[in-house]
N, C-alpha and C positions, 0 to 999 in steps of 0.2 A: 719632444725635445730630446738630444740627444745628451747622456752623460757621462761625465769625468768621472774615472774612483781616482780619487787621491787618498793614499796611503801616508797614514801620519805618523813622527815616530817621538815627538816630545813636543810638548806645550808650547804654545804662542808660536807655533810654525804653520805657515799659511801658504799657498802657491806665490803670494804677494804681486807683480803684475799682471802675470798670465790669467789670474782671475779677472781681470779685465776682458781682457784677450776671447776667455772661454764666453762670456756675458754677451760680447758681440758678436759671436757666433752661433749664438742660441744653443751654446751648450751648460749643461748646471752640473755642479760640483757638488761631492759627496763624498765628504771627507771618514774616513775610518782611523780610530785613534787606538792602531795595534797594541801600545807599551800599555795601557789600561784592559785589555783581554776581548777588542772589541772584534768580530769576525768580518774576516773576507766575504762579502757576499757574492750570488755565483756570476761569474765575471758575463756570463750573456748578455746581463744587462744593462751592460755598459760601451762605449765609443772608444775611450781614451783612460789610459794607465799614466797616470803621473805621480811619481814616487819622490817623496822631500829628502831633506835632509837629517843628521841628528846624531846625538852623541854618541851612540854603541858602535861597534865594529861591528862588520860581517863575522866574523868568528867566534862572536862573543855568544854562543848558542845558548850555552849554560844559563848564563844571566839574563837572557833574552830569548824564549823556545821559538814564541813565533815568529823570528826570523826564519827560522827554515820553512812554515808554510807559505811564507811571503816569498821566498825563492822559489820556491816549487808554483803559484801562482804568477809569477815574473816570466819565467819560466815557459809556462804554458802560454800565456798572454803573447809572448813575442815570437818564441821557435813555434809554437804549434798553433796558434790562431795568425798570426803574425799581424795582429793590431797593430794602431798606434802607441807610443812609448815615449814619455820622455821622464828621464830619473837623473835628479839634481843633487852631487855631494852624494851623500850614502846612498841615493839613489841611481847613480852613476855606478858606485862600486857595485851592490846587490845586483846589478845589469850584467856586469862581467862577471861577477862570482857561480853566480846563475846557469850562465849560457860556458863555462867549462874556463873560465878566467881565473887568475891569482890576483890577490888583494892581500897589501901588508901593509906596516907602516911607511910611514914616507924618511926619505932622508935629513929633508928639512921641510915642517909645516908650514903653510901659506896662512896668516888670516891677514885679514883687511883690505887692501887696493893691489893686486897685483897683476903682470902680464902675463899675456896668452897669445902664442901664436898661430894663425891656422896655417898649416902645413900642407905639401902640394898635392897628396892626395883627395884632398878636398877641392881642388879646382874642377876634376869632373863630376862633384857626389852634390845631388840634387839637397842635400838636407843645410847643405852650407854653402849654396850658391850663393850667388854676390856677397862674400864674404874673403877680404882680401886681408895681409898683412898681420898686425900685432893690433892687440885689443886691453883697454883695459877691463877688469873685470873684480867682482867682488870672492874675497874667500875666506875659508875657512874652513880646515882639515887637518886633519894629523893620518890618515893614512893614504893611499892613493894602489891605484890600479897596478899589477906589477908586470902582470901581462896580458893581453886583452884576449877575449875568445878566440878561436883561429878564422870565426865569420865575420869578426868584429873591423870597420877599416878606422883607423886611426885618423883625426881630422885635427888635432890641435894639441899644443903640448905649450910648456912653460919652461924656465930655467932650473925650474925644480922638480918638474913633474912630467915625463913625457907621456902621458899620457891625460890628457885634457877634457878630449872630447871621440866617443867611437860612436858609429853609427851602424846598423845591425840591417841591411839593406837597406831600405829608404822610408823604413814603417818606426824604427825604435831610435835615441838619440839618449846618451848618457853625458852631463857635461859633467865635470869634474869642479866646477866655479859654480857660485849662485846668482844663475841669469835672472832667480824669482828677486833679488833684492831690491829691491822701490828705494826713494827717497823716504817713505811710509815706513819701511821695512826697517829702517837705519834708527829715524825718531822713534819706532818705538821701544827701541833697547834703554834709551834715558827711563823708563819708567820700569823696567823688568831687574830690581837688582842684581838677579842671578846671573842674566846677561851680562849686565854692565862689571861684574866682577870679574868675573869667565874673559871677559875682555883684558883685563888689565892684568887677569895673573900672563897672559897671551904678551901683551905688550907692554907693560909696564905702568905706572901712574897717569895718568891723565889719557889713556888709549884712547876713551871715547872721542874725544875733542877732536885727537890727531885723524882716528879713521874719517869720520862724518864730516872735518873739514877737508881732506882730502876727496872721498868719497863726494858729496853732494853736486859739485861743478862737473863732474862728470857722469853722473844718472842720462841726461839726455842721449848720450852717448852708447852708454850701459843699455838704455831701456832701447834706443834703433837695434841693436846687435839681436836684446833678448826678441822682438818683434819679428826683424829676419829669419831666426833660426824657427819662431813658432810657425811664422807664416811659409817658408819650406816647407815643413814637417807638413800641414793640415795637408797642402797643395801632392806633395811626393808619397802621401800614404791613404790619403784618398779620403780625411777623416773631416774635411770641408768643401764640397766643390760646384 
């Protein structure tokens, strides 16, 4: 059976669809929970690199050491094995930061329902095929990509964020938005108060209510886009066939 490492980097954070996705594939996930001291184990073992999201910055080394082995293993994973890859939110950034990218904060943060364009160098790149126009998508970030590797091709951008989504030849995929966010993913912040705080200081009193009824009527939606971009990926880098 072939394996996911997914790289965790704060509590109640889960691939949320895609672990679907991996289940149909006959692939199993194995998750590693770095902010607790847990180790990288050695990447041979595994098919697929999928990197989450989470509170820390890429530059927060100090407060955070093993981020830099996670970049040095990022690293290796995509420039010198050239696997598959896909890193969502800080796992997007740590993708660029990695492979010779700049990462700062954003002008103005995104969270909750906002749009994404895919841009035309994606009409010929196999990772975003049949992927046309503006999308909606889930978010939440306060910094963003500032300048993408120089192997890196840019696929998607927002009004806030030109940088969206890069694609690292046809093996690695950094989105900048949470394609992992389910219907699942949404409910289960009602019950995480840290979540549900973190939201409101984000949006103000009643957030939850505003995102989730926004959010929910478009999951269908959300979840086609997040399916296209994995079933690209398996198909263009060779990690399903």
């Amino acid at each position: 059976m072939k394996q996911a490492l997914v790289l965790q980097h704060m509590d109640h954070d889960t691939p949320g669809r895609f672990l679907d996705y991996f289940i149909e594939d006959g692939i199993r996930p194995r998750s590693v929970r770095l902010w607790e001291g847990q180790e990288i184990p050695p990447l041979k073992d595994f098919d697929l690199m999928f990197v989450l999201g989470g509170a820390m910055d890429v530059w927060e080394l100090e407060e955070n050491p093993w981020l830099k082995g996670e970049m040095q293993a990022i690293r290796e994973w995509v420039a010198e094995r050239g696997k598959p890859y896909i890193g969502l939110c800080l796992g997007h950034q740590l993708l660029a930061k990695a492979l010779g990218g700049e990462v700062g904060l954003a002008q103005e943060s995104e969270v909750g329902v906002h749009e994404v364009t895919v841009n035309g160098a994606a009409r010929g790149h196999r990772l975003f095929e049949g992927l046309r126009g503006s999308y909606k998508v889930m978010q939440w970030h306060h910094a963003e990509v500032k300048t993408p590797p120089k192997e890196a091709t840019v696929l998607a951008a927002s009004p806030r964020a030109a940088v969206q989504a890069i694609a690292i030849d046809d093996h690695a995929l950094g989105l900048q938005f949470h394609a992992e966010f389910s219907a699942q993913t949404v409910a289960s912040w009602e019950s995480l108060p840290s979540f549900m705080a973190a939201l409101e200081r984000e949006l103000g009193a009643g957030a939850y209510a505003k995102v989730s009824a926004e959010a929910y009527p478009l999951m269908p939606q959300m979840g086609a886009m997040a399916r296209r971009i994995y079933d690209n990926l398996k198909s263009a880098s060779g990690l399903v066939r």
